[in-house]
gemmi code that builds the backbone of each chain (N, CA, C; Angstrom):
import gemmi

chains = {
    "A": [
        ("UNK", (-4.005, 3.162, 37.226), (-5.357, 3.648, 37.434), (-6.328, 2.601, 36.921)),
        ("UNK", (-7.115, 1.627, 37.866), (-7.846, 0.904, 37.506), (-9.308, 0.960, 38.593)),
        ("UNK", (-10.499, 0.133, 38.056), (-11.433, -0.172, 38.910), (-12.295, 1.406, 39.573)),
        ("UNK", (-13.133, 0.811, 40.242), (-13.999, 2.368, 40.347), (-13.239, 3.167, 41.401)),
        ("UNK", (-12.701, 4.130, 40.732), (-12.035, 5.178, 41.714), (-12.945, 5.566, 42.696)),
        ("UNK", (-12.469, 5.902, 43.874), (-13.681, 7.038, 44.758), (-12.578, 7.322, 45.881)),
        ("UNK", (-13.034, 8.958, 46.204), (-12.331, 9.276, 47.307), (-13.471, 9.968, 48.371)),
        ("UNK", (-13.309, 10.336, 49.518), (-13.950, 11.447, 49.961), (-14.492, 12.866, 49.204)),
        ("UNK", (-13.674, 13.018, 48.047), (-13.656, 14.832, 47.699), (-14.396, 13.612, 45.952)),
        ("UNK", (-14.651, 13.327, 45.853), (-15.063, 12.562, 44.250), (-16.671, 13.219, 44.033)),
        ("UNK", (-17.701, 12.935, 45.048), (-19.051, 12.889, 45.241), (-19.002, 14.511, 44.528)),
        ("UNK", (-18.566, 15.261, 45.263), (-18.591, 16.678, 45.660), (-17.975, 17.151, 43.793)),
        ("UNK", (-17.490, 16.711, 43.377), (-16.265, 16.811, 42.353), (-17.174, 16.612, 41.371)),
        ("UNK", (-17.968, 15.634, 41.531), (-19.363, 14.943, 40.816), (-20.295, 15.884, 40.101)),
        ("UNK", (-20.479, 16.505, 41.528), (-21.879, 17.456, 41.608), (-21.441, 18.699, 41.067)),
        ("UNK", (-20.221, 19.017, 41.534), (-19.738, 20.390, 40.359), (-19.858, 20.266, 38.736)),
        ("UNK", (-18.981, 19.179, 38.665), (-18.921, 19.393, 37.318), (-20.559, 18.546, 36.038)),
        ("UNK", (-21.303, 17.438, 37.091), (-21.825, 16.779, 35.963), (-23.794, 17.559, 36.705)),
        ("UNK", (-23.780, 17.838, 37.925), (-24.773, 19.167, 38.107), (-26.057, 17.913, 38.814)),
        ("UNK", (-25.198, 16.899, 39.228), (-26.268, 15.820, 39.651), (-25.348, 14.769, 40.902)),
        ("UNK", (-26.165, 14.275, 42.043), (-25.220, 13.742, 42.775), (-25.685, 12.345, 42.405)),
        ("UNK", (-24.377, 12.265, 42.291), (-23.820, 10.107, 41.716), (-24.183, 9.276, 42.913)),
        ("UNK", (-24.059, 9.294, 44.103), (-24.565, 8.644, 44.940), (-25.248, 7.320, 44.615)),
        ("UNK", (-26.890, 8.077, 44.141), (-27.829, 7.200, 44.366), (-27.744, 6.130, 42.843)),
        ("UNK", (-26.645, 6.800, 41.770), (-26.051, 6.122, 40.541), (-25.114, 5.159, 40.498)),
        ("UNK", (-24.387, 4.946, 41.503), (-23.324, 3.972, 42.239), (-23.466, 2.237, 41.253)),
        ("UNK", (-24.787, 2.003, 41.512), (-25.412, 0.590, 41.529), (-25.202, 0.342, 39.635)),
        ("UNK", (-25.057, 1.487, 39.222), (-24.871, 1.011, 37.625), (-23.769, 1.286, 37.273)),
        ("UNK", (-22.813, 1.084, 37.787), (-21.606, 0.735, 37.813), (-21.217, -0.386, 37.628)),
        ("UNK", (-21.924, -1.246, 38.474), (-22.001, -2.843, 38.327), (-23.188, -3.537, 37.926)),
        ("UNK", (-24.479, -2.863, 37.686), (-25.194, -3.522, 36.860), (-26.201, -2.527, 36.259)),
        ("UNK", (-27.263, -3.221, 35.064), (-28.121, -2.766, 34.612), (-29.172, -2.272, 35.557)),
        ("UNK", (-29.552, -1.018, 35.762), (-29.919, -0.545, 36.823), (-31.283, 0.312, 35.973)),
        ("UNK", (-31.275, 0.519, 34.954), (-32.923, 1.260, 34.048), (-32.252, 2.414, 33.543)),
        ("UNK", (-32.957, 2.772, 32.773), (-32.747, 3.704, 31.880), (-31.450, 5.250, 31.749)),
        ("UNK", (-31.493, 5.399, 33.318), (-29.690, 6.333, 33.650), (-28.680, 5.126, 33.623)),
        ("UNK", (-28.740, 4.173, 33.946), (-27.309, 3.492, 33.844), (-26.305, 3.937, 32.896)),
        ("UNK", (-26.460, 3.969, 31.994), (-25.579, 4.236, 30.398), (-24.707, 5.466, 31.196)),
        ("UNK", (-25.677, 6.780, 31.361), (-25.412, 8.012, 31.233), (-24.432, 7.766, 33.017)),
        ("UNK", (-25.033, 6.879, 33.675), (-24.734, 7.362, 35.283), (-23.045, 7.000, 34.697)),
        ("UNK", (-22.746, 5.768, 34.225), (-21.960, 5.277, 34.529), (-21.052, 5.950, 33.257)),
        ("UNK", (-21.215, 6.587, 31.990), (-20.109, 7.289, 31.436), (-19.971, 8.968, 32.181)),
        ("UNK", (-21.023, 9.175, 32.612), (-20.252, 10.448, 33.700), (-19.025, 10.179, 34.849)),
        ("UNK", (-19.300, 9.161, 35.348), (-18.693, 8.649, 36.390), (-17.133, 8.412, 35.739)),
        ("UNK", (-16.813, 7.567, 34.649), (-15.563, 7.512, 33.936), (-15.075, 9.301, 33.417)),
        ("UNK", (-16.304, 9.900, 33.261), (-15.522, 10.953, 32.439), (-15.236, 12.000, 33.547)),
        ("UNK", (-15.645, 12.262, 34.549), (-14.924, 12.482, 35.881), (-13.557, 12.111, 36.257)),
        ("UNK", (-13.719, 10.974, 36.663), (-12.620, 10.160, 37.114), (-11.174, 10.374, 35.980)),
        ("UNK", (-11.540, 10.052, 34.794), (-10.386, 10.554, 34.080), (-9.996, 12.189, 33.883)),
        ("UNK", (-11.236, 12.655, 33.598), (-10.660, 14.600, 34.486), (-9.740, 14.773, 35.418)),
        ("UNK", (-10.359, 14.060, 36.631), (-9.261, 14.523, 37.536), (-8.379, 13.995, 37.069)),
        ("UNK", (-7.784, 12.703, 36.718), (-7.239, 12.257, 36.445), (-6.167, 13.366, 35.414)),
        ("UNK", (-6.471, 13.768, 35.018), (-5.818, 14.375, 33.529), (-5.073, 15.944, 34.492)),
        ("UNK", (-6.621, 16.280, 35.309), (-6.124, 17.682, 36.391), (-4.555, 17.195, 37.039)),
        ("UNK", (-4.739, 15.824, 37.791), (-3.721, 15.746, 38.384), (-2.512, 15.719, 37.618)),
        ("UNK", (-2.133, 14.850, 36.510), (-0.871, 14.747, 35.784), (-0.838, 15.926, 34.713)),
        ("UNK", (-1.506, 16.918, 34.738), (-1.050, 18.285, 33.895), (-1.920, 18.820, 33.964)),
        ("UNK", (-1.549, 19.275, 35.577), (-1.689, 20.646, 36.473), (-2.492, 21.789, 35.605)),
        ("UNK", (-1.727, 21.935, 34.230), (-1.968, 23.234, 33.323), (-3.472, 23.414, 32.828)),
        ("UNK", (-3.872, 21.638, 32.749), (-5.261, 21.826, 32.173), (-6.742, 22.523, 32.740)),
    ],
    "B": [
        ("UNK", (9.844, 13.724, 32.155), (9.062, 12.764, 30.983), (7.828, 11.885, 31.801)),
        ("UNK", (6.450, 12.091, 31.291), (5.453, 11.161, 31.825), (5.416, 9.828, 30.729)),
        ("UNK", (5.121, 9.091, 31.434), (5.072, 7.665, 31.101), (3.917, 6.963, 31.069)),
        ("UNK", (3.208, 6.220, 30.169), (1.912, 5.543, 30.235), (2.527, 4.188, 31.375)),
        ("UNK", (1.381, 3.979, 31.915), (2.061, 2.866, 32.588), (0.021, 1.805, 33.035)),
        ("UNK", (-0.145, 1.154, 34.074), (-1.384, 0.772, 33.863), (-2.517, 1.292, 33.895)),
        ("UNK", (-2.989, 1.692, 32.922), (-4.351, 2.309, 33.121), (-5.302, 1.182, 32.104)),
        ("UNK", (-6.025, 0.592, 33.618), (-6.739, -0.385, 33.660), (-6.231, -1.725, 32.655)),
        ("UNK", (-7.313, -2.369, 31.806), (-7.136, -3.126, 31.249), (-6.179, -2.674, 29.689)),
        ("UNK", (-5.487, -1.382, 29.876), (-3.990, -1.245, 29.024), (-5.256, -1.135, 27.557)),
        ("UNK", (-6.461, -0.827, 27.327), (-7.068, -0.590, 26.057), (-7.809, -1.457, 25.461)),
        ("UNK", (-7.676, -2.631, 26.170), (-8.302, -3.854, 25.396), (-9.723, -3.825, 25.657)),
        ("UNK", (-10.311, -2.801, 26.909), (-11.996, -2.657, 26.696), (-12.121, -1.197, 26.427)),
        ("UNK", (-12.403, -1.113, 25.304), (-12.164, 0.148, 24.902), (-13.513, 1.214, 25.792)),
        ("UNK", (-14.256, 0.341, 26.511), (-15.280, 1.340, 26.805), (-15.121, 1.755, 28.667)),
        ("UNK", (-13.869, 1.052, 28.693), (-12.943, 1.599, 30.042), (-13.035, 2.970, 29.777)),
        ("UNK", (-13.479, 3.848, 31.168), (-12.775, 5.249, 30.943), (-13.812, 6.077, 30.215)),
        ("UNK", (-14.294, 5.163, 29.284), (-15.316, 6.293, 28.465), (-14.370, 6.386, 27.614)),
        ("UNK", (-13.328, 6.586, 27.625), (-12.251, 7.383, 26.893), (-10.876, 6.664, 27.288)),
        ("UNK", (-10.402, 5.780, 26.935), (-9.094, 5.305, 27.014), (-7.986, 6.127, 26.580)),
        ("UNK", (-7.986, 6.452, 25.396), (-7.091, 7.602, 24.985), (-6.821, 8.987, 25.786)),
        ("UNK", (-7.928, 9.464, 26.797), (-7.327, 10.462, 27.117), (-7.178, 9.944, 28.242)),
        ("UNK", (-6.639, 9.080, 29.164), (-5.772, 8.147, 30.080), (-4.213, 8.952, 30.087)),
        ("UNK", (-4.216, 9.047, 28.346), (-2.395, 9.072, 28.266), (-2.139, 10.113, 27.102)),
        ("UNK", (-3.528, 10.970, 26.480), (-2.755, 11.705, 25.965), (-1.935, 12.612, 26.201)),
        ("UNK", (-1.983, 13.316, 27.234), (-1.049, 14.458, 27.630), (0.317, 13.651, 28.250)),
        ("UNK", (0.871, 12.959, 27.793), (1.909, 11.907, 28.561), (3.082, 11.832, 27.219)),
        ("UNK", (4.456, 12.253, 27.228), (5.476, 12.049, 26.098), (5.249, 10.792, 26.227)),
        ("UNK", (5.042, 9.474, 26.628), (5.308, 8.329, 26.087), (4.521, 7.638, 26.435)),
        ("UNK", (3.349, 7.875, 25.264), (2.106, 6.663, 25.618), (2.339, 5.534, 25.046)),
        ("UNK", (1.883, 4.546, 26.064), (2.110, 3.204, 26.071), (1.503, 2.365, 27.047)),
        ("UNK", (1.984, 1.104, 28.123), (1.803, 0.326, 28.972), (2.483, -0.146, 29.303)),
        ("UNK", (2.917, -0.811, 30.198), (3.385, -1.724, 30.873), (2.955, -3.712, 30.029)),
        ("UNK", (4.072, -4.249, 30.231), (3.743, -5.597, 29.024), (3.157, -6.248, 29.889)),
        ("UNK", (1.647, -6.929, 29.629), (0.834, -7.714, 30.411), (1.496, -9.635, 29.844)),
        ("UNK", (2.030, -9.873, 30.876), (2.739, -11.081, 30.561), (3.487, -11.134, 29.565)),
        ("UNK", (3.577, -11.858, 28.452), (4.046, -11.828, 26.979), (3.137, -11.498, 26.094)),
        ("UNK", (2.127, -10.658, 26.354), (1.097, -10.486, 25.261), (1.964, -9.662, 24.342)),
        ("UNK", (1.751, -9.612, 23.335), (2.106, -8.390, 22.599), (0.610, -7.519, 21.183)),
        ("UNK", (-0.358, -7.535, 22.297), (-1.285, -6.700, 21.597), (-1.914, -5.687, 21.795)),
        ("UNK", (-1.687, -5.375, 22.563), (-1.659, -3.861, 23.168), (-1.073, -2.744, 22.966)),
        ("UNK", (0.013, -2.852, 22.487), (1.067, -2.073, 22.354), (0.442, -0.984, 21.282)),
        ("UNK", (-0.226, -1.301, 20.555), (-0.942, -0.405, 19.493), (-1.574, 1.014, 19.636)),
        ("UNK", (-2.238, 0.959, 20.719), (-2.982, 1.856, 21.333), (-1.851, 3.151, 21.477)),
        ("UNK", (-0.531, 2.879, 22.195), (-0.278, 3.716, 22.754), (1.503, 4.471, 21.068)),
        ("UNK", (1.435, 3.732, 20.263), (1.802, 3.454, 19.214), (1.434, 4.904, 18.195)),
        ("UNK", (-0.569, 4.404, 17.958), (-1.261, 5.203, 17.157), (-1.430, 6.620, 18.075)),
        ("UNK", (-1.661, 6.662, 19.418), (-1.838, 8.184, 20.199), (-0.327, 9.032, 19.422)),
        ("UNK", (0.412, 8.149, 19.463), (1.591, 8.772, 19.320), (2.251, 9.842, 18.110)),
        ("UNK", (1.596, 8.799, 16.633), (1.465, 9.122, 15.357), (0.586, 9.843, 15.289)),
        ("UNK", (-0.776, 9.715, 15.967), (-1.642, 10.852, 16.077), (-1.186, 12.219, 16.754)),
        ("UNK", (-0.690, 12.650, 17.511), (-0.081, 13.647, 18.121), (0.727, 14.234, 17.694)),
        ("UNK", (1.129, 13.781, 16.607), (2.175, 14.524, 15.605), (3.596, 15.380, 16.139)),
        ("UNK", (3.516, 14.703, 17.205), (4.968, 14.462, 17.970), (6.230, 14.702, 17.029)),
        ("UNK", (7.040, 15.736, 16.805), (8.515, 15.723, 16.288), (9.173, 14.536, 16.439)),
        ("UNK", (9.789, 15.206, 17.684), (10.970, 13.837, 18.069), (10.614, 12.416, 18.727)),
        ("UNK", (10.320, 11.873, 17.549), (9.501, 10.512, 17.300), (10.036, 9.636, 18.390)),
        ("UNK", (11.491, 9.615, 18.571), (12.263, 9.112, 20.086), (11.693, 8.739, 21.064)),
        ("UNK", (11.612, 10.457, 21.314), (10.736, 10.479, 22.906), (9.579, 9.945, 22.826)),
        ("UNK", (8.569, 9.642, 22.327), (7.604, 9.386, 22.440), (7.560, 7.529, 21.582)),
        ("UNK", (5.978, 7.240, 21.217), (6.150, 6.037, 21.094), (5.295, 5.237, 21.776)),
        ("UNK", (5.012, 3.637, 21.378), (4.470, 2.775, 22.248), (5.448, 2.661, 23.656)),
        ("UNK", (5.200, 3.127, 24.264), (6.173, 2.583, 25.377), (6.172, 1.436, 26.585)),
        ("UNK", (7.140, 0.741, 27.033), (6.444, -0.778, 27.164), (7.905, -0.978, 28.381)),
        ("UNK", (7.165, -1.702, 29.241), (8.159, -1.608, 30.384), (7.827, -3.607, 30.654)),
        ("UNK", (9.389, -3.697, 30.585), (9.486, -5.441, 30.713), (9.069, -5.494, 32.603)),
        ("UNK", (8.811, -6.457, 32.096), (7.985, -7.346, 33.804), (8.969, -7.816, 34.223)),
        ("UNK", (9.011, -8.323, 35.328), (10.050, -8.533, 35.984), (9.703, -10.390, 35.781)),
        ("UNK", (10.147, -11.471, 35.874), (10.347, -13.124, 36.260), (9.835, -13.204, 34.396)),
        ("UNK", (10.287, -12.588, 33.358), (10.227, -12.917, 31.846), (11.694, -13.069, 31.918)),
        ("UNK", (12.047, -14.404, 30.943), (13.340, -14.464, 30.599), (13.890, -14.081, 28.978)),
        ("UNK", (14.689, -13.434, 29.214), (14.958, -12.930, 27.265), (14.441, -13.523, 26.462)),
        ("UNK", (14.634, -14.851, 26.020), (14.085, -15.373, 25.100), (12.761, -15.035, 24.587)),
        ("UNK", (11.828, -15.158, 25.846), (10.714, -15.124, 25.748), (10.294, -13.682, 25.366)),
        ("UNK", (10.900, -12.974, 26.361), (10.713, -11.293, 25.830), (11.337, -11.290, 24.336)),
        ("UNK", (12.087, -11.515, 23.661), (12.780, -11.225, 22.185), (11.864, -11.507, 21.570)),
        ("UNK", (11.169, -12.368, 21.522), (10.329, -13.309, 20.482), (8.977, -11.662, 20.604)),
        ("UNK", (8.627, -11.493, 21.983), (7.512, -10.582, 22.045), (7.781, -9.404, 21.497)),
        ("UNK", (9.095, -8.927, 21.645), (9.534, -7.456, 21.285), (9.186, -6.859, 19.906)),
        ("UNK", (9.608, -8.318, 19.139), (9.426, -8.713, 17.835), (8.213, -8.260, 17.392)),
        ("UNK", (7.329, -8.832, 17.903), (5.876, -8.475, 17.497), (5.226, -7.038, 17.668)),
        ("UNK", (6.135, -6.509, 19.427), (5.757, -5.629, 19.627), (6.218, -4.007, 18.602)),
        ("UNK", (7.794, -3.974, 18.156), (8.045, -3.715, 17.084), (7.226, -3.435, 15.786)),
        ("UNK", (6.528, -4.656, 15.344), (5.916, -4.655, 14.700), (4.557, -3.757, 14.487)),
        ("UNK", (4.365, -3.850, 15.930), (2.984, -3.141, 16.131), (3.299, -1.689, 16.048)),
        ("UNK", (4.539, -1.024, 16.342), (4.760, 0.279, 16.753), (5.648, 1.015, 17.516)),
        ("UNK", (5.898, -0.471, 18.656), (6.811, 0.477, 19.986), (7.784, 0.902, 19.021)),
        ("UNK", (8.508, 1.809, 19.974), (9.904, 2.376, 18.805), (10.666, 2.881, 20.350)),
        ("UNK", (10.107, 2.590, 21.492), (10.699, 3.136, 22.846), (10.549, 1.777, 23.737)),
        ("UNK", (11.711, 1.097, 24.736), (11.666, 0.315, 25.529), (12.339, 1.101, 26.779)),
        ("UNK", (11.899, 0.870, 27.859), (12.148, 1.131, 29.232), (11.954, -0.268, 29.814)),
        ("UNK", (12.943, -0.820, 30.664), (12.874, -2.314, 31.525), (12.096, -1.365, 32.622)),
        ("UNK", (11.331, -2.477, 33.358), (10.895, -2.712, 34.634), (11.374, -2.020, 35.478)),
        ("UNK", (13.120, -1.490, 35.518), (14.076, -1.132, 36.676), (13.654, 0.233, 36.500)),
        ("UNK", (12.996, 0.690, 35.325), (12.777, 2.341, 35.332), (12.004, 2.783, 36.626)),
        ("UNK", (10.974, 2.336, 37.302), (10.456, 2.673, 38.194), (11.568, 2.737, 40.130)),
        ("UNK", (12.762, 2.367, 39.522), (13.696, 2.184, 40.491), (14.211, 3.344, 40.262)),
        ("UNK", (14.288, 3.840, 39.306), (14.816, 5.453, 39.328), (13.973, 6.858, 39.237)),
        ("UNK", (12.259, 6.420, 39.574), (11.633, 7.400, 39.698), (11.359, 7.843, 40.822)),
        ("UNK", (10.567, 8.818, 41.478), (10.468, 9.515, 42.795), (10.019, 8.343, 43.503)),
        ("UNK", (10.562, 7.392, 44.829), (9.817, 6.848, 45.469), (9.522, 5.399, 45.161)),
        ("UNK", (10.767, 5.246, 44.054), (10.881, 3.870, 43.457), (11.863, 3.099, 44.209)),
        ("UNK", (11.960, 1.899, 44.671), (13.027, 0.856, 44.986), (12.720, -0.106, 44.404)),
        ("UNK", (14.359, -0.752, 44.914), (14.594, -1.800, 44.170), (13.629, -2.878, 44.264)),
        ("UNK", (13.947, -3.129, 45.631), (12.822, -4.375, 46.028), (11.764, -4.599, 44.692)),
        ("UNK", (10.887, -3.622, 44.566), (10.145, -3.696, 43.880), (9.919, -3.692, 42.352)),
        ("UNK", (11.294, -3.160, 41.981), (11.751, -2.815, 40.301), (13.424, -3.461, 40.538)),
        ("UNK", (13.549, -4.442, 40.415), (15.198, -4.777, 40.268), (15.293, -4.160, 38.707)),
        ("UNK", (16.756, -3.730, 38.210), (16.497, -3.145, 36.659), (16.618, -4.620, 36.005)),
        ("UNK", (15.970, -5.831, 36.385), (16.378, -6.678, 35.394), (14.816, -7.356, 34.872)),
        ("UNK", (15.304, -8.759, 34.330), (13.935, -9.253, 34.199), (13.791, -10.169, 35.058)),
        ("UNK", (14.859, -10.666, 35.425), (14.211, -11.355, 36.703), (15.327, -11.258, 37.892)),
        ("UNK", (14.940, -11.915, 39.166), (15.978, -11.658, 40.205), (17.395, -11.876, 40.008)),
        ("UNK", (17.773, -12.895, 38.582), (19.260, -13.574, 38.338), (19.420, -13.210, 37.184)),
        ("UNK", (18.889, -12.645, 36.534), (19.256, -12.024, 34.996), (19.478, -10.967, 35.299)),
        ("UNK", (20.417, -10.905, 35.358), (21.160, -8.859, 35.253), (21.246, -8.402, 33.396)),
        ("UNK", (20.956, -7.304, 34.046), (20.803, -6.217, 32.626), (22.439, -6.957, 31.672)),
        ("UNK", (23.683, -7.049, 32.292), (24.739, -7.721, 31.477), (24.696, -9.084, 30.660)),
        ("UNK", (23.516, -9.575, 31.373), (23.804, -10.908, 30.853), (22.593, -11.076, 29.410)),
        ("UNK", (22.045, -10.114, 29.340), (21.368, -9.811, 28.049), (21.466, -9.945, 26.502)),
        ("UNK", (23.097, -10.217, 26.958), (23.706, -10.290, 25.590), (22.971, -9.661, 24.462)),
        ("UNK", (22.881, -9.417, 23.098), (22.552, -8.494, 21.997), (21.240, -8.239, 22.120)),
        ("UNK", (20.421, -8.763, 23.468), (19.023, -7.990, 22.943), (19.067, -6.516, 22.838)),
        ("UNK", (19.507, -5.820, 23.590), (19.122, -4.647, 24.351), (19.723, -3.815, 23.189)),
        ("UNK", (21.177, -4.353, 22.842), (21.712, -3.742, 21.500), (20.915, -3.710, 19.985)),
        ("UNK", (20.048, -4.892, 19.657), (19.043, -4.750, 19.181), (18.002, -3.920, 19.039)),
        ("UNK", (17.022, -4.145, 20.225), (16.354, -3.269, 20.802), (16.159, -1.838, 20.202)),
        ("UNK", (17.852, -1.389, 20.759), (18.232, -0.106, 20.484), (17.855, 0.379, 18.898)),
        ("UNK", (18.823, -0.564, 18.147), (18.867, -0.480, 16.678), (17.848, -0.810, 15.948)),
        ("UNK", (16.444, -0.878, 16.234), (15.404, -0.949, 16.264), (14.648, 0.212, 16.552)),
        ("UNK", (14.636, 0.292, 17.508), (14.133, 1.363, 18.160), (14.497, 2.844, 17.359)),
        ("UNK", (16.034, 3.031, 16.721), (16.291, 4.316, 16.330), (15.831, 3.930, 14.722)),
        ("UNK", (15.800, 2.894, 13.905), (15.482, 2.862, 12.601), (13.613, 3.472, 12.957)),
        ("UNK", (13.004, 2.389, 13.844), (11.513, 2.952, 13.547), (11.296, 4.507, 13.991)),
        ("UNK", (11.963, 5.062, 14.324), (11.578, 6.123, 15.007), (11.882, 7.585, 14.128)),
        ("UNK", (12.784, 6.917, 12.675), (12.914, 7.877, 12.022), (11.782, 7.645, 10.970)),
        ("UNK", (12.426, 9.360, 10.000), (11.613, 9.725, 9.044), (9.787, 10.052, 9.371)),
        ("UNK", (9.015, 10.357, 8.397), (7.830, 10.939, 8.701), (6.774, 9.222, 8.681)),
        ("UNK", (6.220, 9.043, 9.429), (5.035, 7.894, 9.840), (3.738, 8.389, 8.662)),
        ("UNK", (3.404, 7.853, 8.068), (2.238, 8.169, 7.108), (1.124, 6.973, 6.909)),
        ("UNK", (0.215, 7.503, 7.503), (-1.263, 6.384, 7.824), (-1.938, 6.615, 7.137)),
        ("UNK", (-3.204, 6.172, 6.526), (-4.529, 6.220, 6.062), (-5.355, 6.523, 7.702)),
        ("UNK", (-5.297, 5.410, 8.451), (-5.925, 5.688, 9.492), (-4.947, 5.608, 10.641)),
        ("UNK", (-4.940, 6.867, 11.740), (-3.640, 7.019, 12.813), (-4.864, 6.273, 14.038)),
        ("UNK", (-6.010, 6.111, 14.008), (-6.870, 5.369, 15.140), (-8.058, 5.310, 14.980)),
        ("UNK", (-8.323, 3.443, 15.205), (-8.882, 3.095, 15.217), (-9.632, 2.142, 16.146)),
        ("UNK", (-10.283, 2.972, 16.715), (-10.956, 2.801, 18.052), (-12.567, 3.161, 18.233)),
        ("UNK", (-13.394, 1.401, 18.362), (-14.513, 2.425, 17.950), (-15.271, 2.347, 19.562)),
        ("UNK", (-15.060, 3.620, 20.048), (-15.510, 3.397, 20.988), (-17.253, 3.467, 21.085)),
        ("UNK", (-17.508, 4.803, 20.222), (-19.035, 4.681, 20.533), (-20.000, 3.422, 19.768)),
        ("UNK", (-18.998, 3.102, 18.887), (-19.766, 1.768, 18.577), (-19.800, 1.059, 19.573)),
        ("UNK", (-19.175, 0.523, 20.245), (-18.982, -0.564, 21.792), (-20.308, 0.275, 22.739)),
        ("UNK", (-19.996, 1.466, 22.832), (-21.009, 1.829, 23.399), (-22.131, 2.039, 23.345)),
        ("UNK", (-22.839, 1.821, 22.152), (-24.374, 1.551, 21.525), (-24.847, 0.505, 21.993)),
        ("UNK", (-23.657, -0.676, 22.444), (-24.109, -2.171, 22.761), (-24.229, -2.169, 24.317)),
        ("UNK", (-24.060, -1.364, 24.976), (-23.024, -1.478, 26.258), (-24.872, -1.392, 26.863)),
        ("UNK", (-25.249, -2.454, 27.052), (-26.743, -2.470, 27.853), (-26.938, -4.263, 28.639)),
        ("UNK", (-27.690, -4.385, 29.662), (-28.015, -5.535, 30.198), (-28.252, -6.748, 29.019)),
        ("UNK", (-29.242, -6.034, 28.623), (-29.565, -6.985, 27.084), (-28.467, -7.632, 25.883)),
        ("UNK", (-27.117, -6.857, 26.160), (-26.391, -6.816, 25.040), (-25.986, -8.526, 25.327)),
        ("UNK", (-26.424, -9.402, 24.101), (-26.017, -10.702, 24.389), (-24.672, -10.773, 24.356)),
        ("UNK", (-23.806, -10.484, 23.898), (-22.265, -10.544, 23.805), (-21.738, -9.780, 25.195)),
        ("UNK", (-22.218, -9.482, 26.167), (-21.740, -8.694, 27.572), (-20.924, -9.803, 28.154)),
        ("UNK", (-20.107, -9.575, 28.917), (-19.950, -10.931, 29.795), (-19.246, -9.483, 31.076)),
        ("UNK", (-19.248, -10.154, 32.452), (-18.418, -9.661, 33.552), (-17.129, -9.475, 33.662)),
        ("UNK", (-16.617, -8.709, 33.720), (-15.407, -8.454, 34.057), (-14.705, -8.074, 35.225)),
        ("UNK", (-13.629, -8.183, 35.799), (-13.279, -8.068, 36.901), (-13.246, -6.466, 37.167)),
        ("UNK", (-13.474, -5.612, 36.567), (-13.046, -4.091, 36.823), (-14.905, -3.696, 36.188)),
        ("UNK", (-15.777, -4.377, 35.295), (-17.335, -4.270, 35.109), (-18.067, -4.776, 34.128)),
        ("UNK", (-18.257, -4.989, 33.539), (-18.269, -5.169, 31.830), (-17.986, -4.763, 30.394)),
        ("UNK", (-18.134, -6.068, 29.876), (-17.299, -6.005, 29.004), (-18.109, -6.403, 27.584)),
        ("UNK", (-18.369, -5.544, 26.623), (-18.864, -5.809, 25.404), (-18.092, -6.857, 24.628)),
        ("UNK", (-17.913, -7.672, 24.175), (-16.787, -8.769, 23.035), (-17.643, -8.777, 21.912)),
    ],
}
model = gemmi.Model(1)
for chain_id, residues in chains.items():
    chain = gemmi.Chain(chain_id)
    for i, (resn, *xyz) in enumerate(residues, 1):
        res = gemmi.Residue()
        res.name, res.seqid = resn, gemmi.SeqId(i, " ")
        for name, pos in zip(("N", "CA", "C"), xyz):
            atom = gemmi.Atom()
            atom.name, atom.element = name, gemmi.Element(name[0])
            atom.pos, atom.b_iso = gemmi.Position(*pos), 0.0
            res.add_atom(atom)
        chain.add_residue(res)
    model.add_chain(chain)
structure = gemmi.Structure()
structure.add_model(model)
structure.setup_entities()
């Protein structure tokens, strides 16, 4: 598991759980983008490792 | 049994993930995969381990899967260190030849295409006897991890002069 994950079902996955669509947050991923960058881009990891965690134990 | 295996840069940017540690906590054998002959990594998945307060110290562990075109020597000398750091569990490379959807092609069980697991002579027996001394008795730390992530992340801004690029985004040093 490396580099910026994204699937079709991620965006959507986004908006459930962090209550904001990442979309237009994309760009601070790879750079200093103003004052959401910080926040865009540790939602985006703390997603990605959720599912992440959903997929390898199902239970959580 | 789940297995740590690459998740991303294996811990060395700790502000991967947000959270590197929970990559592999729910996993009996956190660890990585050995990035060349490094042997500094291995720590990460070492301390999750002692932290988790895991019984059967065995199963679990730094866990560290040899690369395939390393020749013993070179791996012994690393093991050494890696030992040192924590592993107390080795799996070769060939393990992924016996998981769902694994072949050979891609995992021979050796370290390289002409080194067969026989011709290993006493590492592996080593290894072993290694592996079962560290893995006994109770592990007792002052500190089981040390990882500062939100410190890295106070810095983690355009401005931060110590930033540099990284191939997966940036990287605080």
């Amino acid at each position: 598991m490396r580099g910026w994950l994204w699937n079709s079902a991620f965006a959507a996955e986004f908006t459930r759980r962090k209550g904001y669509d990442v979309r237009p947050e994309l760009a601070s991923l790879f750079a200093e983008t103003g004052p959401r960058a910080r926040q865009g881009h540790m939602d985006y990891s703390d997603v990605m490792v959720s599912l992440e965690e959903k997929t390898t134990s199902p239970s959580l | 049994m789940l297995y740590g295996c690459d998740h991303g840069g294996r811990g060395r940017d700790v502000t991967e993930f947000g959270d590197y540690f929970r990559t592999q906590r729910w996993m009996n054998g956190p660890g990585n995969d050995q990035p060349g002959l490094a042997s500094d990594v291995i720590k990460e998945g070492s301390q999750l381990h002692h932290a988790s307060l895991r019984a059967p110290a065995h199963v679990a562990g730094g866990l560290l899967r040899q690369q395939v075109g390393h020749h013993v020597g070179a791996d012994r000398r690393c093991h050494v260190a890696q030992l040192r750091a924590g592993q107390n569990l080795l799996t070769l490379h060939g393990l992924y030849y016996s998981t769902h959807g694994g072949w050979w092609e891609w995992a021979p069980p050796a370290t390289t295409s002409t080194c067969r697991i026989g011709t290993m002579g006493d590492f592996l027996p080593a290894v072993e006897r290694m592996s079962y001394l560290l893995s006994q008795g109770v592990h007792r730390a002052d500190v089981a991890i040390l990882y500062p992530v939100a410190a890295m992340e106070a810095a983690w801004a355009a401005r931060c002069p110590l930033m540099r690029p990284s191939r997966w985004g940036a990287i605080c040093m």
